[in-house]
C-alpha positions, 0 to 999 in steps of 0.5 A: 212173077219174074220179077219175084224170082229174080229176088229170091234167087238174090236173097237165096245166093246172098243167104248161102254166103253169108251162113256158110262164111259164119259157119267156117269160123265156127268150132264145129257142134259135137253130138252128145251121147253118140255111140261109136257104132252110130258115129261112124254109120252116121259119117258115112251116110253124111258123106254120102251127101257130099257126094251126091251134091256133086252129083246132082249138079253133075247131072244137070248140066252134062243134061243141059249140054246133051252128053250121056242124057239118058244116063244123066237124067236117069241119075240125077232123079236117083241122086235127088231121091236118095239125098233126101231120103238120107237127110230124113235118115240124118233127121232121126238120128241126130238130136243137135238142135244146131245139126237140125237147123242146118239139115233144114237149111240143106233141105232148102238149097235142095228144093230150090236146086231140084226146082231148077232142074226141073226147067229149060237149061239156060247158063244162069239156071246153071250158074245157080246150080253150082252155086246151091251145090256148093251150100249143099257140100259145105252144110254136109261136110260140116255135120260130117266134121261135128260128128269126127268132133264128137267121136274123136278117133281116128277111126271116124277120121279114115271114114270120113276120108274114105267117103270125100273120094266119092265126093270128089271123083263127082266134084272133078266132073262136074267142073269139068262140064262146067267148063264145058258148057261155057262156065270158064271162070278161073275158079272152075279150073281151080275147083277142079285141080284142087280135086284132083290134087286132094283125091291123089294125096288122099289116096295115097294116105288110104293106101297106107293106112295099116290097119287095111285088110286085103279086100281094102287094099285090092280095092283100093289098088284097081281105084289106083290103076285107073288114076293113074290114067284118067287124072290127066284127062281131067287136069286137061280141063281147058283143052276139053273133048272128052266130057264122056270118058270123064263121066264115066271114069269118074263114075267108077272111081265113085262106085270103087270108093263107095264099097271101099267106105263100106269096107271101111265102115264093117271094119271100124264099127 
């Protein structure tokens, strides 16, 4: 049985690679008929998964190295329970018959990771979870692109936008316990400064996009005082002690930029 395992993770890990590595060369599918009002609820809520696919993994390994357990594990089955209510949401909504098979696959990579988190933590359960969270974000962000494609202004473009900051806050804290409970490859490091350097130069585009009203702006402002401190923290990945104030921080710039998106979406739609 073991024996089993091992190769279905094989052929699982082997999967992944090489349909997201075909998709990325792909022109991304556009969704016929969509309205511009759907288009953009869809964008967020395809968003949204991005987002909680960090989460997911977020959750299992600060569990796994005994940090915010309760609070971590209390998340992690929220976070699950609501990614696959999304993804029946998706499901109904979206006829593309390319859109549907990746939504299918989506759903595999979140049976198999929800298995993991359901066993002992040990470094290659762990291993496998940043792995199928990653084939998780990649599937998301690419039916969040094919409904920009089939929208095509720049409305959609500021949501999408809006919506990867959730995404990333949680990106940066997953890496930064990765690191943490031993995953101290380079592309660890990487991973998490390319966050944080996308997160600010996106912010900083938010902050100026004209068409803000002033709620967006207060907003976006108490998301741009608490940046400004606790960036540092997380660029300071490999010096670590601070895994709980990172938890946190970026908790609440997820929260900050989930009701900006909403704001967003109330505006555009």
């Amino acid at each position: 049985m073991k024996l089993i395992k091992f190769f279905l993770k094989i052929f699982l890990s082997v999967f992944i690679l090489s349909t997201f590595s075909f998709a990325k060369e792909m022109p991304k599918s556009k969704i016929s008929n969509l309205a511009i009002s759907d288009g953009i609820k869809l964008i967020d809520i395809a968003g949204r998964q991005r987002m909680l696919s960090q989460r997911i993994a977020k959750d299992y390994l600060y569990r796994g190295r005994g940090i915010a357990t309760d609070k971590a594990d209390a998340q992690l089955k929220e976070s699950i329970a609501q990614f696959k209510k999304n993804q029946r949401e998706l499901a109904q909504m979206i006829n593309n018959s390319e859109i549907k098979n990746l939504l299918s696959f989506v759903n595999m990579s979140l049976d198999e990771l929800e298995g993991i988190t359901k066993k002992p933590f040990n470094m290659n359960n762990a291993q496998l979870v940043l792995d199928l969270s990653e084939s998780m974000l990649e599937g998301s962000q690419y039916i969040v692109d094919s409904i920009k494609n089939s929208l095509n202004i720049k409305e959609s473009k500021i949501v999408a936008k809006s919506g990867r900051q959730r995404m990333l806050a949680q990106r940066i804290a997953k890496y930064y316990i990765a690191y943490q409970v031993g995953i101290k490859d380079t592309n660890t490091v990487e991973q998490m400064k390319r966050a944080v350097n996308d997160f600010s130069s996106t912010h900083k585009m938010l902050m100026e996009n004209k068409d803000n009203t002033a709620t967006i702006n207060r907003k976006l402002s108490k998301v741009d005082k608490l940046w400004k401190v606790v960036y540092k923290f997380y660029l300071n990945i490999t010096k670590g002690g601070l895994p709980f104030i990172v938890f946190t921080s970026t908790d609440d710039i997820t929260k900050m930029m989930d009701d900006v998106t909403k704001l967003y979406v109330e505006l555009y739609k």
